[in-house]
MARDREN-758190 format. One record per residue (C-alpha): residue number from 1; x, y, z. Coordinates in Angstrom, 3 decimals. Layout:
N
ATOM   nr      east     north        up
ATOM  NUM         X         Y         Z
...
// end
This chain:
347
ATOM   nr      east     north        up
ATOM    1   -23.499   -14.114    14.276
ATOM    2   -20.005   -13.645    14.543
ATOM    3   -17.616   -14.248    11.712
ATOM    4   -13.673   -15.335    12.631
ATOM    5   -10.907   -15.671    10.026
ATOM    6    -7.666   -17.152    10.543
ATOM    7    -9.751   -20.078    12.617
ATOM    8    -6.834   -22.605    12.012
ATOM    9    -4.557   -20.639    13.187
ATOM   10    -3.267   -19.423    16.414
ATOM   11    -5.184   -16.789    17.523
ATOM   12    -8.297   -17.727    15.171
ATOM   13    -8.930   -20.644    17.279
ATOM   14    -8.648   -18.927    20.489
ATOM   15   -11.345   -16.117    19.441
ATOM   16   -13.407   -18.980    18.229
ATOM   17   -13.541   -20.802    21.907
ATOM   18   -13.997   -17.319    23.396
ATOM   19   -17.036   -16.643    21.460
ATOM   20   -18.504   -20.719    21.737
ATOM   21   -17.848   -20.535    25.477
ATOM   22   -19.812   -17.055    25.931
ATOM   23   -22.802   -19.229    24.197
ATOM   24   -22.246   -16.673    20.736
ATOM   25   -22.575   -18.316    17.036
ATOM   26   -19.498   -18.242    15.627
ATOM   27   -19.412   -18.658    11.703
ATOM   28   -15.312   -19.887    10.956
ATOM   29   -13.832   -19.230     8.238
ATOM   30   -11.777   -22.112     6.450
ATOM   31   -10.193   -23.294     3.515
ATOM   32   -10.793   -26.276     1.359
ATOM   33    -7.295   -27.816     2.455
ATOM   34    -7.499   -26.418     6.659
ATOM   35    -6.355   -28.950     9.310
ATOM   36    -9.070   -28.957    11.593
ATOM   37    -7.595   -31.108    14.182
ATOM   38    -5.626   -27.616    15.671
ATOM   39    -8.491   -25.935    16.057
ATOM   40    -9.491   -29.183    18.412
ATOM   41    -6.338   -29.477    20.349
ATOM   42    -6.708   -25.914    20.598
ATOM   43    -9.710   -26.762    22.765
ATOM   44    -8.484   -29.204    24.409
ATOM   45    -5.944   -27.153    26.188
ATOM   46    -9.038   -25.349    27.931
ATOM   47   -12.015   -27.421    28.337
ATOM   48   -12.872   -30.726    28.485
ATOM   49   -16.544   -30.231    26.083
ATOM   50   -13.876   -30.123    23.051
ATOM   51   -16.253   -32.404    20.425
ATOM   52   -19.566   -30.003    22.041
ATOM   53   -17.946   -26.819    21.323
ATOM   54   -16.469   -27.978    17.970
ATOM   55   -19.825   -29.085    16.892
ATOM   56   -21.360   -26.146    17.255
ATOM   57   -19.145   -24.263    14.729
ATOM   58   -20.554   -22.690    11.557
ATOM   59   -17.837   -23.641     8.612
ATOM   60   -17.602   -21.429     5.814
ATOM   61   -14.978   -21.969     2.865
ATOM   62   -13.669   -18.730     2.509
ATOM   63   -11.093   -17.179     0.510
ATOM   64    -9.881   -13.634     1.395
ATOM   65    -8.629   -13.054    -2.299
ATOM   66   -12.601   -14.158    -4.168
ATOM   67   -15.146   -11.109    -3.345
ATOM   68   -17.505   -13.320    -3.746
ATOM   69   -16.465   -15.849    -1.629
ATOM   70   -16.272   -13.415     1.582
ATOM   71   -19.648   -11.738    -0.102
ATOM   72   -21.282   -15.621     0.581
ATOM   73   -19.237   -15.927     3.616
ATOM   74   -20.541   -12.591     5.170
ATOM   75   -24.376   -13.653     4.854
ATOM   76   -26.141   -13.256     8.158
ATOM   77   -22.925   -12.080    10.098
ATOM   78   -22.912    -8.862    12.296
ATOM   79   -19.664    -9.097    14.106
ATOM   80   -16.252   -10.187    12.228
ATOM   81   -13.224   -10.879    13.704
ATOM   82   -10.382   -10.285    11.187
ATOM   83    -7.505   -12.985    12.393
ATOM   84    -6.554   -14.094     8.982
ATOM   85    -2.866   -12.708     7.592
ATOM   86     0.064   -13.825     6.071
ATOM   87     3.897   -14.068     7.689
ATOM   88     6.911   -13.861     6.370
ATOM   89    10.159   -11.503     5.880
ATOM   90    11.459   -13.023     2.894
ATOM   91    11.724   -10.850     0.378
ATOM   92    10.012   -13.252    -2.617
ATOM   93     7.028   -13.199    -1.034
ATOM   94     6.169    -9.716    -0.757
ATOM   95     3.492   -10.711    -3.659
ATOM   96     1.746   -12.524    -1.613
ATOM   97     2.105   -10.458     1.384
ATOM   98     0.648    -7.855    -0.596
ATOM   99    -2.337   -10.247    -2.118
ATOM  100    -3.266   -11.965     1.248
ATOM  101    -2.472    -8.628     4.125
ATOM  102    -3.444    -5.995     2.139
ATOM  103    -6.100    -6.897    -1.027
ATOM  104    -7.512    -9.342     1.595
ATOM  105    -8.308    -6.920     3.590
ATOM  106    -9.557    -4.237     1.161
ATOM  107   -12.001    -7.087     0.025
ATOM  108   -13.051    -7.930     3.363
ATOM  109   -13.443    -4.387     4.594
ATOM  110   -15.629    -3.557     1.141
ATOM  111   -17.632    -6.641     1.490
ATOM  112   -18.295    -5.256     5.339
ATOM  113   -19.175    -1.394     4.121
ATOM  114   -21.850    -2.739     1.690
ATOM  115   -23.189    -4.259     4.202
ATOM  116   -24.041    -1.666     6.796
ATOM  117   -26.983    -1.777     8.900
ATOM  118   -30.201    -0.250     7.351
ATOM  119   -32.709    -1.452    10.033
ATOM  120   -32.217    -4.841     9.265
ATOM  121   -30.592    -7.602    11.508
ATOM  122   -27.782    -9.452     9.131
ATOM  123   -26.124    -6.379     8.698
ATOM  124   -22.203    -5.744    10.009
ATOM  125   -22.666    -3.867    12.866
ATOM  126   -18.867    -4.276    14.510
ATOM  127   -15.413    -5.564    12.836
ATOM  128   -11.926    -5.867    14.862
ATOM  129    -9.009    -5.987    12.624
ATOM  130    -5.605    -7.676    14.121
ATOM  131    -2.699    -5.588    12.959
ATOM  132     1.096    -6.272    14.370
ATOM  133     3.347    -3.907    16.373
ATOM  134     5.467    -3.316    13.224
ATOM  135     2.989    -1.187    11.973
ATOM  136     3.897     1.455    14.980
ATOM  137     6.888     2.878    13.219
ATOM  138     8.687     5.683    12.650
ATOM  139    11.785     6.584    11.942
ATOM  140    12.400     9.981    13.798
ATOM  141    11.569     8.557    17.252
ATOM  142    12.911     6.706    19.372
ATOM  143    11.075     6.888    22.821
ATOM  144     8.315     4.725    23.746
ATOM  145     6.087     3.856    21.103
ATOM  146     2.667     4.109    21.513
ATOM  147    -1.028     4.213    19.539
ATOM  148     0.048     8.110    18.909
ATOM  149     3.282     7.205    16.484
ATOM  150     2.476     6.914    13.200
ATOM  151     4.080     5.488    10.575
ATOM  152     7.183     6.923     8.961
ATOM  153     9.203     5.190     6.699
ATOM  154    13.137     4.499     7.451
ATOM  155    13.464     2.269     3.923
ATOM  156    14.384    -0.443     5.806
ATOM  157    11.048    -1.779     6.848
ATOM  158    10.179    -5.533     6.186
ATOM  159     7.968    -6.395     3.344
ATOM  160     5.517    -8.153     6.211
ATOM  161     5.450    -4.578     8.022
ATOM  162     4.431    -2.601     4.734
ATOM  163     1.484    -4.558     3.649
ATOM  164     0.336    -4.565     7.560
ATOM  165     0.215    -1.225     7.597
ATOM  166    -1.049    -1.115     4.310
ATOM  167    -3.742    -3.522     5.790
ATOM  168    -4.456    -0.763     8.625
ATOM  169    -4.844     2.382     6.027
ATOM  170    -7.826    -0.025     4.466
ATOM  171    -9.475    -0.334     7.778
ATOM  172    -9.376     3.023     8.042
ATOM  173   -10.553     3.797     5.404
ATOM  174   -14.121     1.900     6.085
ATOM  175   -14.099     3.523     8.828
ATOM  176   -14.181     6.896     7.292
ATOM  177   -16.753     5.147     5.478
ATOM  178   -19.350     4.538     7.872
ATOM  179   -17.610     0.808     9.259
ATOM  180   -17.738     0.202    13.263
ATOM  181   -14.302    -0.954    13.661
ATOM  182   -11.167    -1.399    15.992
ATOM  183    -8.189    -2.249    15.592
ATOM  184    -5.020    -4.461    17.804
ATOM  185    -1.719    -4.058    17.505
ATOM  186    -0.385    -6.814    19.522
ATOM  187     2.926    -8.039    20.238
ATOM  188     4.804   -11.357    20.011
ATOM  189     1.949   -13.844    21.301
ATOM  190     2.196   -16.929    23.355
ATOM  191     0.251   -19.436    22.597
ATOM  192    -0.198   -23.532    23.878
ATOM  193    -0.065   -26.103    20.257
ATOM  194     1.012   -24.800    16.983
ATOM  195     4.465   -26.200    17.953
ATOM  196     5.879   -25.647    14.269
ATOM  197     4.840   -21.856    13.895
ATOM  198     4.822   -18.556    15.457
ATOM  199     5.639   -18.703    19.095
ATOM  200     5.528   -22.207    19.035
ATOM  201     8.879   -22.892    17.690
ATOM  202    10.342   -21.393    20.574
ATOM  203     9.671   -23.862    22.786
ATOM  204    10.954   -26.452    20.264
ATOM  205    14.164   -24.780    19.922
ATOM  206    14.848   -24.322    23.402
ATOM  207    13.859   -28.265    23.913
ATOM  208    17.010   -28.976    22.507
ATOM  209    19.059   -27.271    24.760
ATOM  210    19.866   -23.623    22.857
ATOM  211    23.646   -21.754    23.544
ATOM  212    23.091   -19.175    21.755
ATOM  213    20.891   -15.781    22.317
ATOM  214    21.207   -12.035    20.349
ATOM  215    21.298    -9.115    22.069
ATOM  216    18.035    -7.999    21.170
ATOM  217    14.404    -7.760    22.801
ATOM  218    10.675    -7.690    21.708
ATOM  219     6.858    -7.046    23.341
ATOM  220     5.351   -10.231    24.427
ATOM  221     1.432   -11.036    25.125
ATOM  222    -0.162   -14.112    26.466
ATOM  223    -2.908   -15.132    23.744
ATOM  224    -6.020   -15.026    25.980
ATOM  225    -5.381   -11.769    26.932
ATOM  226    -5.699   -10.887    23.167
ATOM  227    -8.599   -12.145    22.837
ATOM  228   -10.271   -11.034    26.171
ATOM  229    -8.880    -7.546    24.870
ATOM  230   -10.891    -8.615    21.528
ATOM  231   -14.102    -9.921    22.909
ATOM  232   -14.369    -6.517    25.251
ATOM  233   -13.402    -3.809    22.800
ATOM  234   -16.628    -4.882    20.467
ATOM  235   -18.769    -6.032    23.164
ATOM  236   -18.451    -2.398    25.016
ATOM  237   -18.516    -0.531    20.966
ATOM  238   -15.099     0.743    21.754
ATOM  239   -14.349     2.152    17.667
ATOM  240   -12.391     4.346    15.495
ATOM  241    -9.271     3.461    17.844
ATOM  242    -6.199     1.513    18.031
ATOM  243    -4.587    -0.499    20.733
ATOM  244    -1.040    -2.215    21.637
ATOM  245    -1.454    -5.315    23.450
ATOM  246     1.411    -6.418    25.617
ATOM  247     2.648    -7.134    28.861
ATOM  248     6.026    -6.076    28.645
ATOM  249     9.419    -6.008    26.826
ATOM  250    12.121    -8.811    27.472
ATOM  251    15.685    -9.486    25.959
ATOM  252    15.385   -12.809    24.079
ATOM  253    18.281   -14.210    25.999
ATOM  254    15.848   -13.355    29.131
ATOM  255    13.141   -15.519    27.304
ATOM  256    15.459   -18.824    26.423
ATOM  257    16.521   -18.217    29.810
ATOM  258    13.321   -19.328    31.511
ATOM  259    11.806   -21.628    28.610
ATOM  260    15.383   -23.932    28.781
ATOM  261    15.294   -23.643    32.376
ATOM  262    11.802   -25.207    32.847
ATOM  263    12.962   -27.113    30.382
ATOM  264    15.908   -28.750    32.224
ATOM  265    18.041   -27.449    30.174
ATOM  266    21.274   -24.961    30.931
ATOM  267    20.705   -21.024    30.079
ATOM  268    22.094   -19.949    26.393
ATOM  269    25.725   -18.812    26.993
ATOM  270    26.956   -17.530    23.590
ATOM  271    26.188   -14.104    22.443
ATOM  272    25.174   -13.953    18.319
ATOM  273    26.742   -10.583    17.874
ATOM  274    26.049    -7.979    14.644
ATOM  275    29.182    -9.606    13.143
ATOM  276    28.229   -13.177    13.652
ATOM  277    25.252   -12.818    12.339
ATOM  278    26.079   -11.202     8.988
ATOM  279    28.542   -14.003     8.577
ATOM  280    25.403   -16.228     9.214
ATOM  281    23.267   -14.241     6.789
ATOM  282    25.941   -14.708     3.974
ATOM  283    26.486   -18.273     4.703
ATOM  284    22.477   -18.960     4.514
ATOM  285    22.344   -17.028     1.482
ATOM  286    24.822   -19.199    -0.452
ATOM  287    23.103   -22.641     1.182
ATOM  288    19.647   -21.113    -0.282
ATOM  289    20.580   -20.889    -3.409
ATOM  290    22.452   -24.767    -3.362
ATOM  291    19.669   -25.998    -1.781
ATOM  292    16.305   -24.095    -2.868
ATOM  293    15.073   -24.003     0.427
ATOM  294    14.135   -20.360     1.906
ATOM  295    16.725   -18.276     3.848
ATOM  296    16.565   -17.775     7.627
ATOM  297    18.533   -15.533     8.022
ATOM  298    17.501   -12.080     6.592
ATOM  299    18.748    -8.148     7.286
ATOM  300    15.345    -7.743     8.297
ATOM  301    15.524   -10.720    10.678
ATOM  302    19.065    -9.941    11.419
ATOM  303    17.711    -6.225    12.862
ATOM  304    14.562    -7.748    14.945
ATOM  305    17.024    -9.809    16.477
ATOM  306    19.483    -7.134    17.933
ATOM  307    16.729    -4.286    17.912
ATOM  308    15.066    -2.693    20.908
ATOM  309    12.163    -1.339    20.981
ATOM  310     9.620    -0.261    24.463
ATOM  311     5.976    -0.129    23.802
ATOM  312     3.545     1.405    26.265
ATOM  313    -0.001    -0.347    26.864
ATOM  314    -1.380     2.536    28.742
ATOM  315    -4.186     2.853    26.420
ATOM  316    -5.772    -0.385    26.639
ATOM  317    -5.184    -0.702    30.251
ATOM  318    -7.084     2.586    30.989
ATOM  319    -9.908     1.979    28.413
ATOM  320   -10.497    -1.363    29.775
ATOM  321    -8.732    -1.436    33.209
ATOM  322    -7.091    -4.236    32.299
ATOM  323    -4.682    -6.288    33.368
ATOM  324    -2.280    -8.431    31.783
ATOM  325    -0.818   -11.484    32.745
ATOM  326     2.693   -11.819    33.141
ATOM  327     4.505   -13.214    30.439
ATOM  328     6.841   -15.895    33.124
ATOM  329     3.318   -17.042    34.666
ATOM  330     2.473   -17.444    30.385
ATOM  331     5.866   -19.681    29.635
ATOM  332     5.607   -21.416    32.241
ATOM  333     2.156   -22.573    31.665
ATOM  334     2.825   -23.202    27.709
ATOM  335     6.143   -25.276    28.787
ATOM  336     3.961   -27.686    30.677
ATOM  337     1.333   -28.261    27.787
ATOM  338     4.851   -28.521    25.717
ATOM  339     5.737   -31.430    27.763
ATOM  340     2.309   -32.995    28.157
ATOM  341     2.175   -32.909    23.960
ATOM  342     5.420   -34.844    24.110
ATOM  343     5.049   -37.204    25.938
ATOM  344     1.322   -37.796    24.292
ATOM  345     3.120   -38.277    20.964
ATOM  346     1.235   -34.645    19.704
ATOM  347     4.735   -33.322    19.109
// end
């Protein structure tokens, strides 16, 4: 059996379909409040057997913070998928960053060691943790990062960054202990639904017809290729490694570029320099604290948006010989389900 967290979110869901439509058991993880709906318009976007597929999902309350809970959740699994995690780069909530990215995993991966195999089936034979790209850091080097930088600290690293590399050292950790794991590193990931988070609010934004763009760039990955990535690494027992998965690195004004076009919409025109954005970053600061409502603009933000940064996905490529698909073929496909939602009344 294979055990996914994260299920209601946006990679969750897509593991979960992976692993229903190779004919696995997949146990998914939930909590007592999850919208299940997304995990069926996930579907939906795929296959037409949505309510056959759905139906044959395991549910399992689960939460990453109880020992017991996961200890319960973990009975009769062999192969977890570890999709769950927490996002944000606001400062307050490095708590819970902390609680849900790192402890979460420490519980998870402890749960998993004490549950080896000893000649009996049940037993966790293969985990695959999902990490982030800001874990490949460090501070000295600025060539092309691959799975051979590790981490050193510039002190100006998000709070989200430190507890996902904090999240990494655990997994390593069972490893040294005797755990079959991997681990995935992969970039910004573009995904169909989930219009209000993650990738998803790109395509809203750009809906409305965006000026602006920063000078910045970022690694992007179609979501399927993730999870094929996924699906192969344990299949094939590839463990004790690390991999980056992306296609490629574009400037964000690159990215509104094609989105708005598709869209109908003219190309962003007005560069958010350094400057303007620090004027931004004050001004949000002072409507945060009129309005209680959490800032958008953060230094941290403010440096992912004019930042550069090349990533090479060498590795996986060889290991695999893989290909990935190109990130224009990926927006334009997600634009069209975009659409389709709209005029459905889904958005």
């Amino acid at each position: 059996m294979n055990l996914i967290t994260g299920t209601t979110g946006l990679l969750g869901s897509h593991v979960v379909l992976k692993l229903l439509q190779q004919g696995k058991t997949v146990v998914a993880a939930k909590q007592s409040s999850s919208d299940l709906s997304k995990i069926k318009h996930c579907f939906s976007y795929y296959t037409k057997d949505v309510e056959t597929l759905f139906n044959k999902i395991k549910w399992v309350d689960l939460d990453i913070t109880d020992v017991y809970s996961i200890e319960e959740a973990l009975k009769g699994v062999e192969h977890v998928y570890h999709c769950a995690g927490f996002v944000s780069f606001l400062e307050k909530d490095f708590p819970k960053l902390t609680l849900l990215n790192e402890t979460g995993t420490a519980n998870l991966v402890n749960a998993c060691v004490a549950n080896l195999p000893d000649g009996k089936a049940g037993k966790i034979t293969s985990f695959c943790h999902v990490s982030s790209l800001s874990t490949i850091n460090n501070a000295d080097y600025e060539g092309e990062l691959s799975e051979r930088i590790f981490w050193k600290t510039s002190g100006k690293e998000s709070s989200y960054a430190i507890s996902k590399y904090n999240a990494e050292r655990e997994v390593w950790r069972g490893i040294e202990e005797g755990l079959n794991a991997v681990i995935v590193n992969p970039g910004f990931i573009l995904a169909p639904g989930f219009w209000k988070q993650s990738s998803g609010k790109i395509f809203s934004f750009c809906k409305k017809g965006n000026m602006f763009y920063t000078d910045g760039s970022t690694a992007y990955v179609d979501v399927n290729d993730v999870v094929e990535v996924m699906v192969q690494l344990m299949d094939k027992q590839i463990f004790n490694e690390r991999f980056i998965l992306v296609e490629n690195s574009y400037t964000f004004k690159d990215i509104f570029t094609q989105i708005q076009k598709k869209f109908g919409k003219p190309a962003p025109f007005f560069k958010s320099g350094k400057f303007l954005l620090q004027l931004g970053r004050m001004a949000d600061g002072i409507l945060s604290k009129i309005t209680g409502k959490d800032r958008v603009l953060t230094s941290n933000t403010i440096r992912t948006a004019v930042g550069h940064k090349k990533y090479s996905n060498s590795k996986v490529k060889s290991a695999l010989s893989f290909s990935f698909k190109p990130v224009n073929e990926v927006l334009n496909g997600i634009c069209e389900h975009f659409e389709n939602d709209l005029k459905s009344g889904r958005i």
